[in-house]
C-alpha positions in Angstrom: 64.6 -42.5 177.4 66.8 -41.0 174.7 66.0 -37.3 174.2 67.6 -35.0 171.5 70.1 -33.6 174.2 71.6 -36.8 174.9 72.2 -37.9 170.8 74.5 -35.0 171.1 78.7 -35.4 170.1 79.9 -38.6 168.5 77.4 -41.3 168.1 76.3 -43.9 166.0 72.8 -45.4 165.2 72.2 -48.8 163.4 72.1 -52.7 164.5 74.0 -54.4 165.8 74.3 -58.1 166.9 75.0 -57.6 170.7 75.0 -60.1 173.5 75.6 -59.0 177.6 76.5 -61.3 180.5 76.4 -60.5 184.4 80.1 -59.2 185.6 80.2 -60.3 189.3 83.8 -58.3 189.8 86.4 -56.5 187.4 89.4 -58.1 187.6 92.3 -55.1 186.6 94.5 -57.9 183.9 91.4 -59.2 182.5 90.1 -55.3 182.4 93.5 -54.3 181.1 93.5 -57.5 178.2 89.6 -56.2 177.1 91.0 -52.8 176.8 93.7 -53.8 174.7 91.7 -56.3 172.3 89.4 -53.3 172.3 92.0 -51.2 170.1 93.6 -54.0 168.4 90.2 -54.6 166.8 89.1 -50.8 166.5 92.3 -51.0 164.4 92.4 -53.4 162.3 88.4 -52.2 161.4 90.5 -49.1 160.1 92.5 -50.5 158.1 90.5 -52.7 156.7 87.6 -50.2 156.1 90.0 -47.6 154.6 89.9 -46.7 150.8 92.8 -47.0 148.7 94.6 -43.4 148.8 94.9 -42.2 144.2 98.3 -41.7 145.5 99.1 -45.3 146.4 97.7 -46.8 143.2 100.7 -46.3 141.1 101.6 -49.1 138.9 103.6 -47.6 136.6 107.0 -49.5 137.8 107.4 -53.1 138.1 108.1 -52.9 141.7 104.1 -50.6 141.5 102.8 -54.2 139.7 104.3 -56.5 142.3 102.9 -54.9 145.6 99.1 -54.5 143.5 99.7 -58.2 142.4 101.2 -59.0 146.4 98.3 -56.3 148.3 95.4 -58.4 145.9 96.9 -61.7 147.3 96.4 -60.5 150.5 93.7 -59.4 150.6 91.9 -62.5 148.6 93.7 -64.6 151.6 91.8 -62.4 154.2 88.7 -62.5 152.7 88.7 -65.8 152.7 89.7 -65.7 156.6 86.9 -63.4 156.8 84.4 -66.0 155.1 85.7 -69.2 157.0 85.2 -67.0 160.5 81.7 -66.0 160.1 81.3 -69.2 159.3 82.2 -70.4 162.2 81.2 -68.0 164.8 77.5 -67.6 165.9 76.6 -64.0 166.2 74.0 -62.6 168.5 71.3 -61.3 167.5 71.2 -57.9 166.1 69.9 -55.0 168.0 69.0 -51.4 167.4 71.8 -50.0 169.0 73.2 -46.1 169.7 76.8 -46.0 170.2 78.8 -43.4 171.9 82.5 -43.6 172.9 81.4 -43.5 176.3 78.3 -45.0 176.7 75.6 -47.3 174.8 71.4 -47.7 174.3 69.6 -50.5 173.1 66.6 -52.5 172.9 66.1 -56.2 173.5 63.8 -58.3 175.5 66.2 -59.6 178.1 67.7 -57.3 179.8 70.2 -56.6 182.9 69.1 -55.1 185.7 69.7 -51.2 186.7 72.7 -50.8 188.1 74.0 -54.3 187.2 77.6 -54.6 185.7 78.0 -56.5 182.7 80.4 -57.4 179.8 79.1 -56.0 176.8 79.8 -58.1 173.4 79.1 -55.4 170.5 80.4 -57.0 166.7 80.6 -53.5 164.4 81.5 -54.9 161.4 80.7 -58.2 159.2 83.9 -58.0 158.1 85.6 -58.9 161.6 83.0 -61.0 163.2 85.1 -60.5 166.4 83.2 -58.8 169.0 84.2 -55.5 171.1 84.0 -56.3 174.8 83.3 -53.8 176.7 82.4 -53.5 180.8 79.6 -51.3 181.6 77.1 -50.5 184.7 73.1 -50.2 183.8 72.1 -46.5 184.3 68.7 -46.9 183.1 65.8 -49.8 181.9 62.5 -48.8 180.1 60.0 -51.5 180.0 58.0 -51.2 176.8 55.5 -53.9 176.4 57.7 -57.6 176.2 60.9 -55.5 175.2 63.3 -53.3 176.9 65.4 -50.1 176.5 68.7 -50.2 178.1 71.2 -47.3 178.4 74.7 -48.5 180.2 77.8 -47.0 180.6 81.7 -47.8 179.3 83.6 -48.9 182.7 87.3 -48.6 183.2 88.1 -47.0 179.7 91.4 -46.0 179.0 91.9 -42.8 177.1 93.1 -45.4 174.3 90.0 -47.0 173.7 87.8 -44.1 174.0 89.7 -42.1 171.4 89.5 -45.4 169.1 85.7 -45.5 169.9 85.4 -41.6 168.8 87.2 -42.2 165.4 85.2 -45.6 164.7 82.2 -43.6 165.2 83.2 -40.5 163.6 84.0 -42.8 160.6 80.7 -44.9 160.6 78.7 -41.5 160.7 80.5 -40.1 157.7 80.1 -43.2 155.8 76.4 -43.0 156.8 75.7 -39.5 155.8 77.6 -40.1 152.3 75.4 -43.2 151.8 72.0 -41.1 152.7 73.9 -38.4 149.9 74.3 -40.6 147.6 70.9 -42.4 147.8 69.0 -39.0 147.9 71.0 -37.6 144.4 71.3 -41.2 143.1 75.1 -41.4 143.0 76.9 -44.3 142.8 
């Protein structure tokens, strides 16, 4: 199903824990209220993914010392968010998964339907087990012995959430190139 000319642009491939339900209608607030929870959490993934700029690490001045003392409270109290959350939430199970910002593949053994509309549930991170919900129609399913690959299509995107979905997956392919770099030369 997936040839070299369609893994072209912005895309990600790893797995994912990713869940689907039937969506009988769209309904344009509850549309508009995934998009925005959509962003939010493409957001706060940025942040909280980001690496501490050399230029904000000086703690030379008292006032330096506070805000390292105050950003390492913080961040203690939102890892232990974090922890109590995935704690709490049952994840689906994980599936290989190829993300683009306007469109996703994966494989699974129940599957929708071709042409079926559904909610898609995609968690991107462990360290915001919150998932990304996004509507999307069936364009194609590939029977392969008791499993399935299914390709489905993003549904109602603003411009918002795709350009969020580009950068998120511009950011996970960088990170996974350095990783391959840095387990090929043996870098730390």
């Amino acid at each position: 199903m997936t040839n070299q000319s369609e893994l072209q642009g912005v895309f990600y491939a790893a797995e994912f824990p990713l869940s689907w339900a039937p969506l009988s209608r769209l309904q344009p607030l509850q549309t508009e209220q995934w998009q925005y929870d959509s962003v939010a959490l493409l957001r706060a993934l940025a942040v909280i993914e980001a690496p501490i700029a050399e230029s904000d690490r000086d703690v030379s001045s008292a006032a330096g010392k506070s805000m390292e003392r105050l950003e390492a409270k913080l961040d203690m109290a939102l890892n232990l968010m974090m922890q109590l959350l995935r704690q709490q939430a049952e994840l689906p199970v994980p599936h290989p998964v190829i993300l683009h910002a306007n469109s996703v593949e994966w494989t699974g053994e129940t599957v929708p339907e071709t042409s079926q509309t559904i909610l898609l549930s995609l968690y991107l991170s462990p360290k915001l087990p919150q998932p990304l919900l996004l509507p999307a129609t069936v364009s194609e399913v590939e029977k392969m012995g008791g499993r399935a690959r299914v390709k489905a299509k993003f549904m109602h995107l603003n411009q918002e959430v795709e350009d969020w979905l580009e950068r998120t997956l511009f950011r996970f392919h960088r990170r996974s190139i350095q990783q391959s770099h840095s387990r090929q030369y043996g870098e730390n």
